[in-house]
C-alpha positions, -999 to +999 in steps of 0.1 A: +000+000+000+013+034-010+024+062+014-005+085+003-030+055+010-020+047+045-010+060+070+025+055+091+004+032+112-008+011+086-042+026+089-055+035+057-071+066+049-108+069+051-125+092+022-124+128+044-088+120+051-081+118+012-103+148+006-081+167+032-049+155+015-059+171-015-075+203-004-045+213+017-027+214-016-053+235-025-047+261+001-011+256+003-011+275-032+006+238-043-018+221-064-058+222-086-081+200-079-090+177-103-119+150-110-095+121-106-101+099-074-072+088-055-061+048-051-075+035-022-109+048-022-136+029-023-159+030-056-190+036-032-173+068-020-165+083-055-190+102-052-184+120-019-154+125-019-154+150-053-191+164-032-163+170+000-136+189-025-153+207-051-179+215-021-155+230+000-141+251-023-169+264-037-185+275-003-148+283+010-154+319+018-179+312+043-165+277+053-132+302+064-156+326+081-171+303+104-136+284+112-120+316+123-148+322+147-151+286+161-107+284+166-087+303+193-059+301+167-052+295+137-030+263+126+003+259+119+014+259+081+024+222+083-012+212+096-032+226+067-044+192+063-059+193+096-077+226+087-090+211+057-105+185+078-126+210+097-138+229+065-152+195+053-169+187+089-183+223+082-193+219+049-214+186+057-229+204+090-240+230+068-245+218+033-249+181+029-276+157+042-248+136+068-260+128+099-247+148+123-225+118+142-209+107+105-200+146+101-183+154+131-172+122+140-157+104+111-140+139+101-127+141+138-115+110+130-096+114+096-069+137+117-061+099+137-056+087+102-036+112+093-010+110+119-025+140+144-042+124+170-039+160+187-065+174+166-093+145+169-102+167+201-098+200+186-122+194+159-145+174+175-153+208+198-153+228+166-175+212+148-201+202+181-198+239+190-212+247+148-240+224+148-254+244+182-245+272+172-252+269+130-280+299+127-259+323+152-228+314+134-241+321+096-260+355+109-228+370+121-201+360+092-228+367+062-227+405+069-194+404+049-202+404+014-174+377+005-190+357+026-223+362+018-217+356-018-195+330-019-161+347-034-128+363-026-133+404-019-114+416-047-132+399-073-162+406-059-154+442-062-141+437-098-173+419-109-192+449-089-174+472-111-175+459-145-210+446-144-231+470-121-262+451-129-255+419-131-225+407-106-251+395-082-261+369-108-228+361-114-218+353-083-249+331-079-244+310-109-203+306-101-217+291-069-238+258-082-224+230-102-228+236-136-245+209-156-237+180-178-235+192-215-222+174-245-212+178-282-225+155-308-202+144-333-218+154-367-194+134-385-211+101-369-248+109-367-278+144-361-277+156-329-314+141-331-308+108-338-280+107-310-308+119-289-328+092-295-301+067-288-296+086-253-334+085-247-329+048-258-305+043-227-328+057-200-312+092-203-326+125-209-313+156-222-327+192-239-310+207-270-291+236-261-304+270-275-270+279-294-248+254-302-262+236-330-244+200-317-250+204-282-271+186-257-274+190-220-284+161-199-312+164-173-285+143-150-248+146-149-239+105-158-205+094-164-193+090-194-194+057-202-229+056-199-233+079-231-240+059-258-212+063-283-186+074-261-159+051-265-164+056-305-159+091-307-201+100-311-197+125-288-181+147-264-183+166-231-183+202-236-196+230-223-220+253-246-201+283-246-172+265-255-187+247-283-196+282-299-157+282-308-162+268-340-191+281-358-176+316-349-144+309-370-155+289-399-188+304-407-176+329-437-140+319-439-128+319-472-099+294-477-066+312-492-058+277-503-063+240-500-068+225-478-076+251-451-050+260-428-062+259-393-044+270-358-054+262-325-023+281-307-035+266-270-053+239-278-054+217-248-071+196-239-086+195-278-123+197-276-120+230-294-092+216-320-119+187-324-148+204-325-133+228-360-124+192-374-160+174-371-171+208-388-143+211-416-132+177-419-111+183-448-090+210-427-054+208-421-051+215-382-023+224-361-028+218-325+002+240-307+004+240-267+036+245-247+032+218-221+039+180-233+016+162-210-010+185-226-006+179-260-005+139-249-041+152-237-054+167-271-036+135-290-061+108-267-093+136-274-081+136-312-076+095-310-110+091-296-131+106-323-103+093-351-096+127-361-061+139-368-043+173-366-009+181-366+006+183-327+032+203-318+048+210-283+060+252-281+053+281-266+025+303-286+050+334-287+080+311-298+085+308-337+104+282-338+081+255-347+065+277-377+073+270-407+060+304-422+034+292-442+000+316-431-029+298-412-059+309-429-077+306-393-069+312-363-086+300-326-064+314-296-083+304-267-057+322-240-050+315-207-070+336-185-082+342-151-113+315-155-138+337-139-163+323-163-161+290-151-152+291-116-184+268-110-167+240-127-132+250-111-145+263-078-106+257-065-099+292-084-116+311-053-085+299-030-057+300-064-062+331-081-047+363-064-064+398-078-024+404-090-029+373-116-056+397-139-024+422-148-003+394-155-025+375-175-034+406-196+004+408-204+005+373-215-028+374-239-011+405-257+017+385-267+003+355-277-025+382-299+005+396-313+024+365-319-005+350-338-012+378-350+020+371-378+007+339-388-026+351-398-028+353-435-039+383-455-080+378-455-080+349-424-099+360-392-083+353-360-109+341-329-099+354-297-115+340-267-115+336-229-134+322-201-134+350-185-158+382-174-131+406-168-130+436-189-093+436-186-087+402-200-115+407-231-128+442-239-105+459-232-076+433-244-091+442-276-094+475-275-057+476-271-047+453-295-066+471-326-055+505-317-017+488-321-022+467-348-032+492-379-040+460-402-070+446-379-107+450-375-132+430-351-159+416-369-192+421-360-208+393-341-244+390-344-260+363-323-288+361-302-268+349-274-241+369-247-245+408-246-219+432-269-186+442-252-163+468-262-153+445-296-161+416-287-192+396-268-196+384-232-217+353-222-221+355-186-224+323-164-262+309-159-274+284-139-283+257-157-273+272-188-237+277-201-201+291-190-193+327-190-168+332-221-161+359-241-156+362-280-140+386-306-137+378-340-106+400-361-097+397-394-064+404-413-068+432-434-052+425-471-024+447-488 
């Protein structure tokens, strides 16, 4: 048995104590979260333990509030995992239907399993002193608006700012799972008679109102349970996302043959995929700078037996170019993710208000470094899955007035709202992402 499934004793770690292992990375600034469940846990507690770490992290402003108030101090740096375990006793207390013996005492617990047996008393007072005390303790630490809402101060105030009307909203939609939504493969079969075949399987789903190949599914399922998967009928992608593709073909006029596509940060491929299943006779380059992301986009492009060429560089690098003009381009930058902080809730404890600047630095370069690829007459789609003006409006405000040989395109679509040059989809519940969109093209001669 490895050391991150047991402990020293020999004991082996019970679900909470995994979920603490992983959320201390979390707010140790040392590590995502991600869907993956760890060796040793049991398949019946799949389930829980993602609830226990995506949970926690999504109501981690509050979950914070309420532990400073129950502790006399905080812990030490080296017993973060401990603290994790009393934000997960809180979050079942407050938020999940666990009996109130399973929540304090097998959390209490998990801190014997890890190694502290100090702490099995410490949190067993915290956590019997919140479930007296629950309405007392969420009056007084939901007069602060973080807490209230759910996110870090500073982006409150940023959402506050650039969207006056509608930050509320935002906030309340970053704070619920998003749902299940998929991409039908229109290379295999209609988005209707995939339907069917889900309907055949005891599923249901709605078409989505915008994408033309999407589907989202009354119940999240896993994926093998979608018929098709395994043979590459369809995908799991968000609706936003999947308006990548329409917006960049639709109109574009090849300056040769086959048509030269670019998708500069393309992991992990459902974008890169998506502009093959629509222009199958495309030749697609799939660029990212990290290698065990491109292996990512290669399995996605495997999958659904499409093919692209993959190439492993840095999106402001030249090296790998050999010079020949895409006639499209999809740069879907790196960005804050404030669009889809509901399906990454871990960004409320990793992004730091001093990441927006940076960011914005980075997305100029890699618009000006695509920028030279674009042929004479090819359109270039920038896009984000962000709603900060910094990151999208105003990124292209700044780029046109520097770049004398583009112009944004006017998108007309009966979804998102128009933003500076560009257009911003905001977050809904039940509904899609927040991303935004601008479309350039190259001006000839």
């Amino acid at each position: 048995m490895s050391r991150q499934r047991a402990s020293r004793t020999g004991r082996a770690l019970g679900v909470r104590a995994h979920a603490a292992r992983a959320l201390a990375l979390v707010l140790n600034q040392r590590g995502a979260l991600s869907s993956d469940v760890p060796e040793g846990i049991a398949p019946r507690d799949h389930g829980l333990y993602r609830a226990l770490c995506f949970g926690v992290c999504r109501a981690l402003p509050q979950l914070e509030a309420i532990a400073a108030t129950l502790l006399k101090s905080p812990f030490k740096q080296r017993d973060q995992d401990i603290h994790a375990l009393l934000l997960i006793g809180l979050y079942q207390l407050f938020h999940m239907r666990i009996p109130t013996h399973a929540a304090v005492g097998e959390t209490a617990g998990g801190a014997r399993e890890l190694n502290k047996e100090w702490a099995t008393r410490v949190l067993n007072g915290c956590l019997r002193r919140a479930d007296r005390e629950r309405d007392t303790l969420l009056t007084a630490v939901e007069q602060t608006p973080s807490v209230a809402h759910w996110h870090p101060q500073w982006l409150l105030d940023r959402l506050e700012k650039a969207w006056p009307d509608q930050w509320r909203d935002i906030a309340a939609a970053n704070n619920v799972p998003g749902p299940m939504t998929v991409r039908v493969n229109r290379q295999h079969q209609s988005r209707t008679a995939w339907l069917e075949r889900l309907e055949g399987a005891g599923l249901a789903a709605r078409e989505c109102a915008f994408s033309e190949d999407g589907l989202t599914l009354t119940t999240p399922c896993d994926v093998d349970q979608l018929p098709g998967f395994q043979a590459g009928d369809v995908s799991v992608q968000d609706e936003a996302a999947q308006l990548a593709a329409a917006l960049l073909l639709d109109g574009l006029e090849p300056s040769s043959t086959p048509l030269r596509l670019l998708d500069a940060c393309s992991a992990p491929g459902g974008k890169s995929a998506h502009l093959l299943e629509r222009a199958p006779d495309s030749a697609l380059t799939a660029l990212d700078s990290d290698a065990g992301r491109i292996e990512r986009v290669r399995e996605t492009l495997a999958r659904l037996t499409l093919s692209a060429t993959l190439v492993t560089s840095d999106a402001t690098d030249n090296d790998w170019w050999d010079g020949t003009p895409f006639d499209g381009i999809l740069l879907d930058a790196p960005c804050s993710g404030t669009g889809v902080i509901r399906r990454h809730p871990d960004i409320k404890a990793l992004r730091r208000e001093e990441d927006i600047a940076e960011l914005a630095v980075l997305q100029a370069r890699l618009l000006d470094a695509q920028w030279q690829r674009l042929a004479p007459g090819g359109r270039l789609l920038y896009a984000t899955c962000s709603v900060l003006p910094e990151e999208n409006a105003d990124q292209m405000t700044a780029f046109l007035a520097r770049t004398a040989d583009a112009r944004a395109l006017l998108i007309t679509a009966d979804w998102g709202q128009p933003s500076g040059d560009g257009r911003q989809l905001m977050p809904t519940v039940d509904g899609h992402d927040g991303f935004f969109y601008a479309l350039l093209e190259k001006r000839a001669g």
